[in-house]
Each structure stands twice: as structure tokens, then as C-alpha cells.
C-alpha positions as CSV (number, residue, x, y, z in Angstrom):
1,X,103.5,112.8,118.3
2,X,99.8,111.2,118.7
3,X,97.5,112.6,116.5
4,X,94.9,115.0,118.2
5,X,91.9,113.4,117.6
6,X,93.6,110.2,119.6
7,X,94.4,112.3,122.6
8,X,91.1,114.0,122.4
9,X,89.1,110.5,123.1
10,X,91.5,109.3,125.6
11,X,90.7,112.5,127.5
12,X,87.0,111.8,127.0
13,X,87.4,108.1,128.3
14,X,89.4,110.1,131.5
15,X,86.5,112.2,132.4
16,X,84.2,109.1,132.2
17,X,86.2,107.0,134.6
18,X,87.1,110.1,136.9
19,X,83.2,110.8,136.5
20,X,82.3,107.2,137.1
21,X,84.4,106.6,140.1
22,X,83.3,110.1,142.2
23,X,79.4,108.9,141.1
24,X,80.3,105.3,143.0
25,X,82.2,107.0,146.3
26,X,79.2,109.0,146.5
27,X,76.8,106.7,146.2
28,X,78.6,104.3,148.8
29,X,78.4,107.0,150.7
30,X,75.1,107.8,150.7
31,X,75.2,110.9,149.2
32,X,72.5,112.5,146.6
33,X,73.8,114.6,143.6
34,X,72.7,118.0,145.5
35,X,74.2,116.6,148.4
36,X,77.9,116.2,147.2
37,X,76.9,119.4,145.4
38,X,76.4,121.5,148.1
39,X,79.3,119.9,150.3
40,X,81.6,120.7,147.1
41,X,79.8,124.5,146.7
42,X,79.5,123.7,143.2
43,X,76.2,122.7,141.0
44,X,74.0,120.1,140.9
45,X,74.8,120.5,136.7
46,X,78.8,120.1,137.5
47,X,77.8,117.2,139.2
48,X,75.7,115.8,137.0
49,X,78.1,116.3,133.5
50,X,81.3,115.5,135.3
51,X,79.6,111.8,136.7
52,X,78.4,111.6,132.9
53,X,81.9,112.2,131.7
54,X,80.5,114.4,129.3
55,X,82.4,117.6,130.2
56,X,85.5,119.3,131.4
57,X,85.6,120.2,134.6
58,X,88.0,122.9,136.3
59,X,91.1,122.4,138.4
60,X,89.1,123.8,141.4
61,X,86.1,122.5,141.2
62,X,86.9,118.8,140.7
63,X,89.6,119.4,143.7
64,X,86.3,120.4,146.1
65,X,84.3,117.2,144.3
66,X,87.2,115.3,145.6
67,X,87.9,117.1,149.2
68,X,84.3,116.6,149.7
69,X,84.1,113.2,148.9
70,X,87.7,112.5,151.0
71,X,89.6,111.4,148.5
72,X,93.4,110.9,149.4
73,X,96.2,113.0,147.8
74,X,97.3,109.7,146.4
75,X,94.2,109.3,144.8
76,X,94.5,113.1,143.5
77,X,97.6,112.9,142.4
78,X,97.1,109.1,140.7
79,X,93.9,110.7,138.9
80,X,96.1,114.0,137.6
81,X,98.9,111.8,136.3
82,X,96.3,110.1,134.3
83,X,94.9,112.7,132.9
84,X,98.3,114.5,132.4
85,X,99.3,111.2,130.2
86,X,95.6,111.2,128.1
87,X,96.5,115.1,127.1
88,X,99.8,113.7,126.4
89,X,102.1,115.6,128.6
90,X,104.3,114.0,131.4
91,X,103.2,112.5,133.7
């Protein structure tokens, strides 16, 4: 069993790189932080802590981050196994 404080700062280096790469599809894509937060309905702050990886973010809101940056099921479901193995479960 990993010890929790190990799984605990692979999570945190998750949410950086899931934060990091919806900040770069939406700035290739032109988009401001209000504007992927208004296509998403969520708020500028979600935005703003999930592209700083310094929050967690729920199920449903990063799934409308994603949708409304047109991210692929593959690249949903590559990002969730990722995450699923950083908390330690199966991926």
C-alpha cells in the first residue's frame, strides 16, 4: 500500500498537468478565462484554481471544462485513468 502522503502529491502533480494542458487548448484556441468559463457555465475562480492546479475540481464541472474545450473521450478517459492511478485505485 503507498503511503498517503505519496498519493496525496501525485494527485496534486495530476491536477497541475490536467490544469496545465486545458490552460494551453484554451489558449490555442483563443479563448480568455471568462470565455471558457462561460462556455463551460462554470466560474471564472474554477477556471482559474483548476489551470493553477491548486484545487480539486468536480466530476461535472471538469467534464463541461473539457466538452467545452472539445476534448475527445479518449482524451477523457486517458486523463481519468491517470488520475484513477495517482489516488491509487485501478485504472
Amino acid at each position: 500500500m503507498k503511503h498517503p502522503v505519496s498519493r496525496n502529491a501525485h494527485a496534486h502533480d495530476v491536477r497541475r498537468f490536467v490544469g496545465q494542458m486545458i490552460k494551453q487548448v484554451r489558449a490555442r484556441q483563443g479563448l480568455t478565462a471568462i470565455d471558457l468559463a462561460t462556455d463551460a457555465n462554470v466560474s471564472i475562480g474554477t477556471v482559474r484554481n483548476v489551470e493553477s492546479g491548486t484545487t480539486e475540481i468536480g466530476f461535472g464541472a471538469m467534464l463541461d471544462l473539457f466538452w467545452a474545450l472539445d476534448f475527445s473521450a479518449d482524451d477523457v478517459l486517458a486523463i481519468l485513468a491517470e488520475d484513477a492511478r495517482a489516488r491509487g485505485g485501478a485504472a
